[in-house]
C-alpha positions, 0 to 999 in steps of 0.5 A, spaced: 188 530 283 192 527 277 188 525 272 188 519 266 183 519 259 178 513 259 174 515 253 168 512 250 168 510 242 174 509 243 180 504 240 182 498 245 187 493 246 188 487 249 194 484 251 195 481 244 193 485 240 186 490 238 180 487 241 175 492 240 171 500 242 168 503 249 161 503 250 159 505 256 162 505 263 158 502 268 158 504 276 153 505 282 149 512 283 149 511 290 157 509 291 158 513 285 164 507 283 166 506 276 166 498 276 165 496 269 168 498 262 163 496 256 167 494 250 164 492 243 169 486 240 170 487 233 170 479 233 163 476 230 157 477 233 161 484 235 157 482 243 159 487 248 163 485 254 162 487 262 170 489 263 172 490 270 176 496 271 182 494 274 183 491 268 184 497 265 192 498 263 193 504 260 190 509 257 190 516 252 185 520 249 183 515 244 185 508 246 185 504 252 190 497 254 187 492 258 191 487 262 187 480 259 187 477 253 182 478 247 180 470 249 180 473 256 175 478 253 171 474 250 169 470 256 167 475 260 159 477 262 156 479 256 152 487 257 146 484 253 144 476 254 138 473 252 132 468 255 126 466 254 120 467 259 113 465 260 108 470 256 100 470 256 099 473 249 092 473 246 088 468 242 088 472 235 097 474 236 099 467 236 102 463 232 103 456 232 107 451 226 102 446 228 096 450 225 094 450 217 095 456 213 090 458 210 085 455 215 083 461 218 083 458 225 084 463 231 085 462 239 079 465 243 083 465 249 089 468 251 095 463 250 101 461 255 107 461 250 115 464 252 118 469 249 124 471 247 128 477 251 133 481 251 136 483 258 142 488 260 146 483 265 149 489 269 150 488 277 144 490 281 143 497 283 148 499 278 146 504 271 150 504 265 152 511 262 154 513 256 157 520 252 150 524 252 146 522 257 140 527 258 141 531 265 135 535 267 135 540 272 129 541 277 125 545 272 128 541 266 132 539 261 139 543 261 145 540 257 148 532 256 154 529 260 160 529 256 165 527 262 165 524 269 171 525 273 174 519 277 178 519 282 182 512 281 184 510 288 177 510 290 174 509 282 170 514 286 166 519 280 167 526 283 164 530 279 160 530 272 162 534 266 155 537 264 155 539 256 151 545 254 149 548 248 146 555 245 145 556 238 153 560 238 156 556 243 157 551 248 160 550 255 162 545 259 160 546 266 163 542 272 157 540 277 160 536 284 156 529 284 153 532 291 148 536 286 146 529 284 139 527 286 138 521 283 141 517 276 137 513 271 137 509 264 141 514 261 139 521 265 141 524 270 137 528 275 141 535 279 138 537 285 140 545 281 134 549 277 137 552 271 139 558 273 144 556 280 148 551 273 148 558 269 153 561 275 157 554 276 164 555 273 167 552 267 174 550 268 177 546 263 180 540 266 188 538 265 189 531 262 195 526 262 196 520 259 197 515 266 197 508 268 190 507 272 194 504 278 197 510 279 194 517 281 187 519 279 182 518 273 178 522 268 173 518 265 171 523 258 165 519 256 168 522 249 167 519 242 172 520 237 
């Protein structure tokens, strides 16, 4: 499977010009299909934008061309949106512009009010993952996901790129997604104790700067 960089921290262009850096990349742990990649726009107020992958041109080690323009870029969904949701609070938490300071007045009861929130806007079923993410074996913590490798035809992750490290050295362990148990908010949970990963093999992976529409992809969740 040929393979391509798609790192995360990195530098990213637009069609017309530097637009931003990667964050996270997005997909869905049942699938396991990339679907999105987060860029940080370095324009104010610095949102990060959902990037569909086929937007993808090109990339290396430290930078990724997209297909869209900046304007484009900024009119895509944003990661983080905010609203206002009904909330009961107590009495003695609430505030109102209508009370006097200074009066001592307090609410005795509970008060429905609306709140504003923050919200991650990633399609449903799908996680965000980004460099570093825990990885937990079933008898514990093992190390933090330092690359997923994609095939680009499918946008399929095949395996992760788990990183471990000892106080003299680290390893980088390749594990097939098939000992993926299940996937939450910024941890991954194998179906593999400590000792079966000990004995996976270590095999450094061969990169090469590729166009996303051709051959396969190799997605390093890497910050330069």
């Amino acid at each position: 499977m040929k393979m391509i960089d798609l790192p995360l921290n990195a530098e990213v262009h637009c069609s017309n010009g530097p637009a931003g850096r990667s964050t996270h990349v997005i997909g869905n742990p049942i699938s396991r299909e990339i679907t999105h990649l987060v860029v940080k726009s370095y324009l104010p107020p610095f949102h990060e934008y959902l990037v569909p992958i086929d937007q993808i041109e090109e990339t290396t080690d430290n930078h990724i061309e997209l297909r869209c323009s900046r304007d484009d870029l900024n009119k895509m969904k944003p990661l983080e949106v905010e609203e206002y949701k009904g909330a009961e609070v107590p009495g003695y938490l609430y505030w109102s512009p209508h009370v006097i300071p200074g009066t001592g007045y307090l609410y005795s009861e509970d008060v429905e009010t609306h709140i504003l929130v923050k919200r991650r806007n990633i399609p449903e079923g799908e996680v965000a993952l980004q460099r570093g993410a825990r990885v937990e074996a079933t008898d514990g913590y093992v190390g933090q996901v330092d690359e997923l490798l994609v095939n680009s035809n499918s946008m399929q992750v095949t395996h992760l790129v788990l990183l471990e490290r000892h106080i003299f050295q680290k390893r980088e362990i390749t594990i097939p997604v098939s000992q993926i148990d299940h996937v939450s908010e910024n941890t991954i949970y194998l179906k593999l104790d400590r000792q079966s990963i000990e004995v996976l093999p270590t095999t450094p992976v061969q990169r090469s700067t590729r166009s996303v529409s051709k051959g396969g992809a190799y997605l390093p969740l890497k910050s330069h």
